[in-house]
SERO-4910 file (N, C-alpha, C, O; in steps of 0.05 Angstrom, whole numbers):
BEGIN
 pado doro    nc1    nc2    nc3   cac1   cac2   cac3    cc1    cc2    cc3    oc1    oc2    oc3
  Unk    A     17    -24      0      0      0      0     18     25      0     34     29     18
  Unk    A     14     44    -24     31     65    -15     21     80      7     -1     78     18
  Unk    A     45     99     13     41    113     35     31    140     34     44    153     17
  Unk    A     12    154     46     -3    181     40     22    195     48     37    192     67
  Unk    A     20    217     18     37    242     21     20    267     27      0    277     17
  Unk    A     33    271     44     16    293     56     18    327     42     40    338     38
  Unk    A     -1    336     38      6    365     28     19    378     39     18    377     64
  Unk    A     39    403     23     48    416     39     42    434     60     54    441     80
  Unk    A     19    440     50     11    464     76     -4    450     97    -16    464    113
  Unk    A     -6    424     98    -14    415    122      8    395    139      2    382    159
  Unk    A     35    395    127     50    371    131     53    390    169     58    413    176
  Unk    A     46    360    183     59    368    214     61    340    222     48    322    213
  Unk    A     78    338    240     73    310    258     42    305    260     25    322    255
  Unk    A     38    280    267      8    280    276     10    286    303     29    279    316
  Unk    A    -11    299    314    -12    309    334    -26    299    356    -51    295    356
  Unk    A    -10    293    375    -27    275    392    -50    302    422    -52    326    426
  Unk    A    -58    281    432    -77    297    439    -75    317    476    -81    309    498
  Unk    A    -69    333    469    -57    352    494    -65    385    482    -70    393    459
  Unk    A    -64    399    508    -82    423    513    -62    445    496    -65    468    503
  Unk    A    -40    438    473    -29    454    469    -37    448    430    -26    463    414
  Unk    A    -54    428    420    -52    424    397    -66    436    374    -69    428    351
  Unk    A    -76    461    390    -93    473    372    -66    494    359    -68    501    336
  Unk    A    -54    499    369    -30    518    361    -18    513    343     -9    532    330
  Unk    A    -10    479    331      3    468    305    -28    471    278    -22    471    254
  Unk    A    -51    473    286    -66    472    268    -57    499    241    -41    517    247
  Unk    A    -67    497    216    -64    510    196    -84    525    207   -104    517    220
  Unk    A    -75    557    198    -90    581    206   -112    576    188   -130    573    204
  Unk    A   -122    573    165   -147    566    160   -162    545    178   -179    553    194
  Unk    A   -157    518    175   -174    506    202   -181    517    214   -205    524    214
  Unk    A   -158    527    235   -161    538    260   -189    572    267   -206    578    283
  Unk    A   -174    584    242   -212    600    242   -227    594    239   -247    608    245
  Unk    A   -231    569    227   -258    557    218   -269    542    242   -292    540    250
  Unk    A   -255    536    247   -264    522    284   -278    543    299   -302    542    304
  Unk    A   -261    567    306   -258    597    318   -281    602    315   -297    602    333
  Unk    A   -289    608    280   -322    625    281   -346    588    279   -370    588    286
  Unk    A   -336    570    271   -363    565    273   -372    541    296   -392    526    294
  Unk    A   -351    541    321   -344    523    332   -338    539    363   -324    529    381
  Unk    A   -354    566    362   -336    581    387   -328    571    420   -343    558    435
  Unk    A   -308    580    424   -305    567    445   -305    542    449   -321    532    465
  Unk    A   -286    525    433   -288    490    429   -264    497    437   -256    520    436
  Unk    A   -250    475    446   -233    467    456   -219    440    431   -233    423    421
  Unk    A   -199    442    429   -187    420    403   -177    395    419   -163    402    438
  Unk    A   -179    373    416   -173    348    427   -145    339    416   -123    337    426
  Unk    A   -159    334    382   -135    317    374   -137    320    347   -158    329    339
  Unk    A   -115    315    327   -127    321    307   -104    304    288    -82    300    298
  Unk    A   -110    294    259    -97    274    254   -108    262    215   -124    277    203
  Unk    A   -100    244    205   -112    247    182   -129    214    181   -122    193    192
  Unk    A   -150    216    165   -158    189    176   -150    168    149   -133    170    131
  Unk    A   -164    155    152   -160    137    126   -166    142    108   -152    126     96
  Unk    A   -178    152     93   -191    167     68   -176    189     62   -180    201     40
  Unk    A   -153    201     81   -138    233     72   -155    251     73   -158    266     53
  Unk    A   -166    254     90   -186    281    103   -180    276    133   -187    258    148
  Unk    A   -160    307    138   -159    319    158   -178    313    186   -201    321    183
  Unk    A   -172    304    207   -200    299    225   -185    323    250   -162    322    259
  Unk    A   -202    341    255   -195    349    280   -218    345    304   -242    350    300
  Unk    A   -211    337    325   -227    324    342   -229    347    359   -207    358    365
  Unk    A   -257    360    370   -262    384    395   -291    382    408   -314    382    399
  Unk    A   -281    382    433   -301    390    447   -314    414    452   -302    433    463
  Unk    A   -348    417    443   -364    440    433   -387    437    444   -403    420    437
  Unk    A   -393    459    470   -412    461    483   -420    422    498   -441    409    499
  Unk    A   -396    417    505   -400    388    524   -406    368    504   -416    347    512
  Unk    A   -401    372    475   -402    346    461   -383    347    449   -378    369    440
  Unk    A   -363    323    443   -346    311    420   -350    313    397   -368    298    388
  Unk    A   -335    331    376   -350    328    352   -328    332    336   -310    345    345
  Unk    A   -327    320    311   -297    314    285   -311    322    264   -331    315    252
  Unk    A   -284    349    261   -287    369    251   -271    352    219   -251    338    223
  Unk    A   -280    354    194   -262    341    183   -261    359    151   -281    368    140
  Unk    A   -231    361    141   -220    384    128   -208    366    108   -198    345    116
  Unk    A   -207    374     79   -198    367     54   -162    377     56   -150    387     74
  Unk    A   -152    368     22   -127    374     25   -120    405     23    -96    411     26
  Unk    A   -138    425     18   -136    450      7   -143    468     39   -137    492     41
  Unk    A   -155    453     60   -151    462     85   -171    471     85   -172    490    100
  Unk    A   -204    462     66   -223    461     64   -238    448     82   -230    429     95
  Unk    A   -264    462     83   -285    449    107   -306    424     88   -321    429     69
  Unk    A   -301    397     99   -314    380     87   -340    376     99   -360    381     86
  Unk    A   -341    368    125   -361    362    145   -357    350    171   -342    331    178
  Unk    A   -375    365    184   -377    358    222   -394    340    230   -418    343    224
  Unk    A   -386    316    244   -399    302    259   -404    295    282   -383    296    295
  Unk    A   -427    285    297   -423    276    322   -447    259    336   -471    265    336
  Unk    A   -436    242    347   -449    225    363   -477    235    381   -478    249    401
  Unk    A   -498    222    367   -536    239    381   -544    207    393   -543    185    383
  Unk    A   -551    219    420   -565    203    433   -599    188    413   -610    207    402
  Unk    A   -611    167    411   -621    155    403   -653    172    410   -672    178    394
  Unk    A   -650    176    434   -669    189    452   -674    217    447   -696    227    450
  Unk    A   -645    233    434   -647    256    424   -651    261    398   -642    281    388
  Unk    A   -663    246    386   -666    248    356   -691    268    346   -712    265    358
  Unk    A   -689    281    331   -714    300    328   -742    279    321   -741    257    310
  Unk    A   -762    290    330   -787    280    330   -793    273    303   -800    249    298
  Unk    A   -793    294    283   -792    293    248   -778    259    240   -788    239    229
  Unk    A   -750    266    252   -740    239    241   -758    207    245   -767    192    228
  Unk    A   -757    207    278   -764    189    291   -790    180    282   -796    157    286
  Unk    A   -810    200    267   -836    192    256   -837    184    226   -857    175    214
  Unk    A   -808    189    215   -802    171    180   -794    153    196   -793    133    182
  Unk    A   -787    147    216   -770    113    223   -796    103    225   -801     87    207
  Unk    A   -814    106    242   -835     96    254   -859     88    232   -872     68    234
  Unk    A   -861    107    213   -871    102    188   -859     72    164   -867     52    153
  Unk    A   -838     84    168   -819     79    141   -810     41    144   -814     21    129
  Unk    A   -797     45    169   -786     22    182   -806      9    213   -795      7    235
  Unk    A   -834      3    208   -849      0    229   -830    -34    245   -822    -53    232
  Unk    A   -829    -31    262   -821    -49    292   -792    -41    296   -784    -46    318
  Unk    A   -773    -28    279   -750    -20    277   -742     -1    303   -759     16    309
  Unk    A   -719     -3    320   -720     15    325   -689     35    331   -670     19    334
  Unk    A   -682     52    332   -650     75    338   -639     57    346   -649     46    365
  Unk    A   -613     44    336   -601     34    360   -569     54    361   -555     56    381
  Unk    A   -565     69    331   -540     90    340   -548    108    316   -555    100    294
  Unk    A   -546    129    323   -549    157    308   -525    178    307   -509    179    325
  Unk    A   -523    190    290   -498    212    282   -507    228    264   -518    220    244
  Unk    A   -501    261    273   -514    282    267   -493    298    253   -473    307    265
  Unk    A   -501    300    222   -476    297    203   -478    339    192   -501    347    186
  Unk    A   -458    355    190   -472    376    184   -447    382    154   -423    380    153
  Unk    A   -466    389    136   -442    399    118   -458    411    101   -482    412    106
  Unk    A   -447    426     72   -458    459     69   -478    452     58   -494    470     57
  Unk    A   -487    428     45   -511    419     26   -530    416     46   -554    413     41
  Unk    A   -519    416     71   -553    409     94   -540    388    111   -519    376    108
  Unk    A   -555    387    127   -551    369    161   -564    351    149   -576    349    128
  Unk    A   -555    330    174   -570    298    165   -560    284    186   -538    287    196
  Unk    A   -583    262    195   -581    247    210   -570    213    193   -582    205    173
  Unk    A   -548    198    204   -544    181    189   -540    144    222   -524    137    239
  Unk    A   -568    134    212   -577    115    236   -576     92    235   -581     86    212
  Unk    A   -573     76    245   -568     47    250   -602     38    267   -609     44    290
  Unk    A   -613     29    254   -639      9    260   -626    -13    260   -606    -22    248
  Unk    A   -650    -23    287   -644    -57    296   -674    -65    297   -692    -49    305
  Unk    A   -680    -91    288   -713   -103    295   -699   -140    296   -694   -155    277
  Unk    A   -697   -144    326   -692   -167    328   -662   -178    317   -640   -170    326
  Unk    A   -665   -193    301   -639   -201    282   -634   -183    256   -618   -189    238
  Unk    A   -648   -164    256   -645   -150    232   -637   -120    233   -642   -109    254
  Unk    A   -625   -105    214   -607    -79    221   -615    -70    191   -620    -84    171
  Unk    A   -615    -35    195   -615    -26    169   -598     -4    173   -596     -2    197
  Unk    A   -582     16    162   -576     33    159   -590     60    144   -603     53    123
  Unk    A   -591     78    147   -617     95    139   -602    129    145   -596    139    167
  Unk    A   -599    137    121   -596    171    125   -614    184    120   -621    180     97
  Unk    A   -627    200    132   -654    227    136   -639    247    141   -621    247    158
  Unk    A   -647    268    124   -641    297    131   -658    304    151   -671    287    162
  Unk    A   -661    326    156   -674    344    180   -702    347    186   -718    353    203
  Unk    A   -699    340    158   -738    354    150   -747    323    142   -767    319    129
  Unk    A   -733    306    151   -743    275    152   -738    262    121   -742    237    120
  Unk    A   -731    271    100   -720    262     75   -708    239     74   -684    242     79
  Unk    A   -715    211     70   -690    188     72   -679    197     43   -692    205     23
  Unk    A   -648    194     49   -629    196     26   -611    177     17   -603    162     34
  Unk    A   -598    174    -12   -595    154     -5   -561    172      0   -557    195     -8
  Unk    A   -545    159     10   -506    166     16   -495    175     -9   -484    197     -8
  Unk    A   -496    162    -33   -480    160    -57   -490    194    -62   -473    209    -71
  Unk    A   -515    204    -55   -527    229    -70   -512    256    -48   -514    278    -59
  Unk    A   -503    256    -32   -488    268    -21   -456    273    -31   -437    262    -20
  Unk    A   -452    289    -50   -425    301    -60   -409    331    -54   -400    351    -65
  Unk    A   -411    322    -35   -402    359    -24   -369    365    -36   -362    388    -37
  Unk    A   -354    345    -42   -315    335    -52   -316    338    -85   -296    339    -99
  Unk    A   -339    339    -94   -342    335   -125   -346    363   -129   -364    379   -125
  Unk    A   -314    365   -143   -313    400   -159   -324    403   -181   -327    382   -192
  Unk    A   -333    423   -195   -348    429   -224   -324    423   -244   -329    418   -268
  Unk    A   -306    423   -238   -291    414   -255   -291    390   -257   -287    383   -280
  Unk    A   -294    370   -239   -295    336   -244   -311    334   -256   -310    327   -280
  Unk    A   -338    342   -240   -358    338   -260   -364    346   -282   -380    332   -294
  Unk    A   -355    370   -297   -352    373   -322   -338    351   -343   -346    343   -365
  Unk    A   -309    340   -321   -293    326   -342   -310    299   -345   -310    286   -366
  Unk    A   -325    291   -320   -347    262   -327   -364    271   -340   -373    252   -352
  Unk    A   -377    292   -347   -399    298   -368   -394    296   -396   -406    292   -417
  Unk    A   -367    301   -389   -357    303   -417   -351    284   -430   -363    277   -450
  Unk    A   -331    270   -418   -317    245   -424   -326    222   -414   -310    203   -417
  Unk    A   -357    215   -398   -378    200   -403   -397    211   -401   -404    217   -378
  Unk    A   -409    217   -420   -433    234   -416   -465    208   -419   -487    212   -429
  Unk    A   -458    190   -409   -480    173   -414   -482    164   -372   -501    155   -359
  Unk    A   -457    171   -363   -449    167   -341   -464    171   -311   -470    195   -312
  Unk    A   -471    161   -289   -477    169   -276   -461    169   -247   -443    152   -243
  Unk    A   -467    186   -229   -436    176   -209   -452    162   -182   -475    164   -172
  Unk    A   -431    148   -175   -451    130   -149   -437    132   -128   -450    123   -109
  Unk    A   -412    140   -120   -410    156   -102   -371    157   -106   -361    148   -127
  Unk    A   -357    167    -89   -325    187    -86   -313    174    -60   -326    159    -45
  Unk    A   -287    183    -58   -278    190    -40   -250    195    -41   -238    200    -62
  Unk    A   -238    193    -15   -206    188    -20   -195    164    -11   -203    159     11
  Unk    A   -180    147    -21   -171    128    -20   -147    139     -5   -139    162     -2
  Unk    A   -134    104     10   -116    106     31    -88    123     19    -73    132     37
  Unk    A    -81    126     -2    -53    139     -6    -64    172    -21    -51    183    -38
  Unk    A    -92    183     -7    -97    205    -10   -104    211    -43   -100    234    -52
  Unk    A   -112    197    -55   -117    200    -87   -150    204    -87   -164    188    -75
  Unk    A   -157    220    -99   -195    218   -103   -202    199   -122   -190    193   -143
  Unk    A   -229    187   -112   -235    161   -131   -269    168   -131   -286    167   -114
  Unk    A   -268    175   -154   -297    168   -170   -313    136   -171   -306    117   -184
  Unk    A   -330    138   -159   -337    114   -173   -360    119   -202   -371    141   -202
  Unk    A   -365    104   -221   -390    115   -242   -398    101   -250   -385     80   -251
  Unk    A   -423    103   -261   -434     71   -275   -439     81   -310   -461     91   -317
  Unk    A   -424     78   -324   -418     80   -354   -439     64   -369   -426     47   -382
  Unk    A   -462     61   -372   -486     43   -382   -479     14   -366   -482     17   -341
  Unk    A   -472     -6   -373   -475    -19   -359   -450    -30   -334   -452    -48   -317
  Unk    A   -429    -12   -340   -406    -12   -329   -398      1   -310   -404     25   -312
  Unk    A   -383     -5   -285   -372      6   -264   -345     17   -269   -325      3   -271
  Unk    A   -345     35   -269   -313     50   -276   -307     63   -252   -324     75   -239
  Unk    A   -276     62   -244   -267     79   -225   -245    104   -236   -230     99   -254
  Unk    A   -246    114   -230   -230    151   -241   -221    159   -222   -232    160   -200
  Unk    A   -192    169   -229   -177    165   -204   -168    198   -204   -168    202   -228
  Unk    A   -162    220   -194   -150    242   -192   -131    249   -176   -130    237   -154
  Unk    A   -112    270   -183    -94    283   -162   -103    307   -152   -123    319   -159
  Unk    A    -86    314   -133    -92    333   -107   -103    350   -120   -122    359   -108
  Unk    A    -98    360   -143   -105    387   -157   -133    380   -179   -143    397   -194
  Unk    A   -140    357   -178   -162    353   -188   -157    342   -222   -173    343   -240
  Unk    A   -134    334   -222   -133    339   -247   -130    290   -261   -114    274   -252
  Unk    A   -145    286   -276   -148    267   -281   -126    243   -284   -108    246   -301
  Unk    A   -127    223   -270    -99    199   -265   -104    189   -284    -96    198   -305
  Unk    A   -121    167   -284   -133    148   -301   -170    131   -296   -183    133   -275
  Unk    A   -176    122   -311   -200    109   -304   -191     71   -305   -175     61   -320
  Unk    A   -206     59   -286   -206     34   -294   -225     20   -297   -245     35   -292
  Unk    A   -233     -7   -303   -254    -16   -297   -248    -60   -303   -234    -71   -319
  Unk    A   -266    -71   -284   -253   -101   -293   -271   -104   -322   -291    -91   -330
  Unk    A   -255   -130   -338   -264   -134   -362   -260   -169   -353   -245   -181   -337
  Unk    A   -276   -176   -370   -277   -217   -374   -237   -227   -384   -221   -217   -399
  Unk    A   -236   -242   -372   -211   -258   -378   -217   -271   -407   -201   -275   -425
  Unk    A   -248   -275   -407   -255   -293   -426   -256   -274   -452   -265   -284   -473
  Unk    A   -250   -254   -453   -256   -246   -476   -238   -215   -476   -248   -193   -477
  Unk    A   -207   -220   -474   -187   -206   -475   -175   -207   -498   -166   -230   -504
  Unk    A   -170   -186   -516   -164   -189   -544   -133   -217   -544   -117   -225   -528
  Unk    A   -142   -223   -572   -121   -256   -578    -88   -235   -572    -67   -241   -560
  Unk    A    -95   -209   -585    -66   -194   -580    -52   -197   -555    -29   -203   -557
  Unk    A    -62   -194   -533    -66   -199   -507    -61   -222   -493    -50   -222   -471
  Unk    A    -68   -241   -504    -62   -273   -495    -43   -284   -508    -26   -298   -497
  Unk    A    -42   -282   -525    -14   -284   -542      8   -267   -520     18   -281   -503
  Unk    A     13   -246   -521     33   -236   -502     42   -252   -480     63   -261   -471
  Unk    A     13   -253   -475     11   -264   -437     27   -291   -445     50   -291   -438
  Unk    A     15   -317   -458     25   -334   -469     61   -340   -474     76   -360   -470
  Unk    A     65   -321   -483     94   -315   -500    111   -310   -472    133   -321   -468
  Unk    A     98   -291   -453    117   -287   -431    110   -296   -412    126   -288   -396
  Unk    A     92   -312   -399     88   -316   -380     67   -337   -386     43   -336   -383
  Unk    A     86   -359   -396     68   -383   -409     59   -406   -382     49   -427   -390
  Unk    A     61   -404   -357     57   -426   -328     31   -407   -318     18   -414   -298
  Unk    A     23   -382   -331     14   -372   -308    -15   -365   -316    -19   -361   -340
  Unk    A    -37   -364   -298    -58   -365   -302    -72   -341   -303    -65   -328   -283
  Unk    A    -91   -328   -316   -104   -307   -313   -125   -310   -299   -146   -323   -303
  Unk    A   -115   -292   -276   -139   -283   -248   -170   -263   -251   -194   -265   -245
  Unk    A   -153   -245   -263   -166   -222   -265   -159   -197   -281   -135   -199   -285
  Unk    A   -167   -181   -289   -166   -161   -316   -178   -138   -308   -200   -139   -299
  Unk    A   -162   -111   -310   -181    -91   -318   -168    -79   -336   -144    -81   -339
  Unk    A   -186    -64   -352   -179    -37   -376   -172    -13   -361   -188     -5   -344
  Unk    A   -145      3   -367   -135     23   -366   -137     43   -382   -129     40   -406
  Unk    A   -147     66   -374   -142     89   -396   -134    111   -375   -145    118   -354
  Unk    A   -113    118   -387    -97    151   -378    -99    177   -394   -111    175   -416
  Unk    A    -90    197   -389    -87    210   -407    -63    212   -434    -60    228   -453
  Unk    A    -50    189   -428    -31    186   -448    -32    156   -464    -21    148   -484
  Unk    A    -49    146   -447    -41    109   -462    -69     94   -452    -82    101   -432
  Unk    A    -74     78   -465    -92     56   -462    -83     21   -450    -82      3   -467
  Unk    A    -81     18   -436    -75    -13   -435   -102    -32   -420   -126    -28   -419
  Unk    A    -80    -61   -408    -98    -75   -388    -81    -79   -375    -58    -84   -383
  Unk    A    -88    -77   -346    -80    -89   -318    -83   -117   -312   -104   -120   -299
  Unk    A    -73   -134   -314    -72   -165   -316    -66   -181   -285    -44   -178   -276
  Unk    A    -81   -193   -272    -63   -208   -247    -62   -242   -256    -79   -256   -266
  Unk    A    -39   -247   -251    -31   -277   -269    -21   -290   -231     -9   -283   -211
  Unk    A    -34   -309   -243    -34   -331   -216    -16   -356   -228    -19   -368   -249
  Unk    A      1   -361   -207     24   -393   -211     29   -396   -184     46   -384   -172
  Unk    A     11   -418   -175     12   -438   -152      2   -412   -130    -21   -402   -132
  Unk    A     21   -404   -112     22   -384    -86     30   -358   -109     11   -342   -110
  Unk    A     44   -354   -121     59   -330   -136     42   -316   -160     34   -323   -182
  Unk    A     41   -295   -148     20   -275   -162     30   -251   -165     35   -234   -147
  Unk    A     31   -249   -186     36   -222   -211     22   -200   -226      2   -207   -239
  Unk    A     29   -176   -227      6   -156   -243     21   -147   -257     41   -133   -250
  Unk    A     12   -156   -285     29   -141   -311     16   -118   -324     -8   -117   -322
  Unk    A     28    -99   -338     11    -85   -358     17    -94   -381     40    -99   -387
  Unk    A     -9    -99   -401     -5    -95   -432    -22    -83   -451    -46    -82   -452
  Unk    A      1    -72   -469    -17    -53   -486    -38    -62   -505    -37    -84   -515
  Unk    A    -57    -47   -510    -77    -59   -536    -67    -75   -560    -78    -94   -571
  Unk    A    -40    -61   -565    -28    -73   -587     -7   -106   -580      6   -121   -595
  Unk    A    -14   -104   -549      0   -136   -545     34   -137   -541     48   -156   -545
  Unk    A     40   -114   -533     64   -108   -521     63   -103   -489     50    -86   -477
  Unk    A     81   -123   -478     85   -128   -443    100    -96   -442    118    -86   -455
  Unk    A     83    -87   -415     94    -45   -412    105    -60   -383    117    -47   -366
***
């Protein structure tokens, strides 16, 4: 797994959690806490798995993770709601929606498209997960894009314009990942910090990988078996991503359309 590089204007130790750690924060954060967070107190603050910034503070006697993009951007605040404290609105789409169901954990999600409650129902042996906005709306997660710039989405309009997106994020070595459904296809689109396009992939059948392709595979790596496949496109080249299996020993080759091992 590579390792997340951290941006420059946020690069600090990670900061562990003591009454002095609001002082290493980036002066953007740190006002953004200031006005919309007054008088919080900063816990801890650190990057999580996805490469969004988490700063952890206590605000008016609740715990709440404050969490910031690579540009030192406000993504969204969350925090732990008692089951018991759930607004009445909500509790009467549960009661409707999901009848014998009932709270068993709730989290009160705020970010600039609107608040939302996001809940864990239990009925016996059974569990649902369920997000409602405020005004009681079930939604579904994927429709929530607050990380998706007009520029991404221009370049998926463009360059699939048949496309729909089903949901984003950041992957563990900090890269943004699209997911989209291309008519009948799942494609993933990968970007850098600056938004600007890596590559797209998507899996394709072993069974039906051009002869150019198996021939190669064949020619160089004639013991080994084909696992799995996906299609590559970058902005400079087209290939396939190949995983070839022999006994325990497993390999990922690239090859080009034209049947040359890259």
């Amino acid at each position: 797994m590579k390792k997340l590089i951290l941006p420059l204007l946020m690069i600090f130790a990670l900061i562990s959690c003591n009454e002095n750690v609001g002082t290493h924060l980036n002066a953007n954060i740190k006002a953004f806490i200031e006005e919309h967070y007054s008088g919080a107190r900063i816990l801890s603050a650190e990057y999580d798995d996805k490469g969004l910034f988490e700063v952890e503070i206590r605000h008016k006697l609740i715990i709440k993770d404050v969490y910031f993009d690579y540009k030192n951007e406000w993504v969204y605040t969350s925090w732990d709601v008692r089951p018991a404290d759930v607004s009445d609105v909500v509790k009467n789409v549960v009661a409707q929606k999901y009848p014998g169901y009932r709270i068993d954990n709730a989290d009160y999600i705020q970010r600039s498209s609107g608040d939302y409650y996001v809940l864990e129902l239990e009925k016996g042996e059974f569990d649902a997960d369920v997000t409602i906005t405020v005004d009681g709306e079930i939604i579904s997660p994927s429709t929530i894009l607050p990380l998706l710039t007009t520029e991404i989405k221009e370049f998926i309009s463009t360059k699939y314009p048949v496309a729909t997106i089903e949901d984003y994020g950041y992957d563990a070595a900090g890269v943004f990942e699209v997911i989209i459904r291309d008519g009948a296809v799942e494609k993933y689109l990968f970007f850098d910090s600056n938004g600007a396009w890596i590559k797209t992939r998507w899996n394709v059948s072993v069974d039906y990988l051009p002869n150019v392709v198996n021939s190669a595979l064949a020619t160089s790596y004639p013991d080994y078996f084909v696992d799995n496949a996906f299609y590559v496109e970058t902005p400079d080249a087209l290939f396939y991503e190949i995983k070839l299996v022999l006994g325990e020993n497993e390999i990922v080759v690239k090859v080009s359309t034209e049947g040359v091992i890259l």
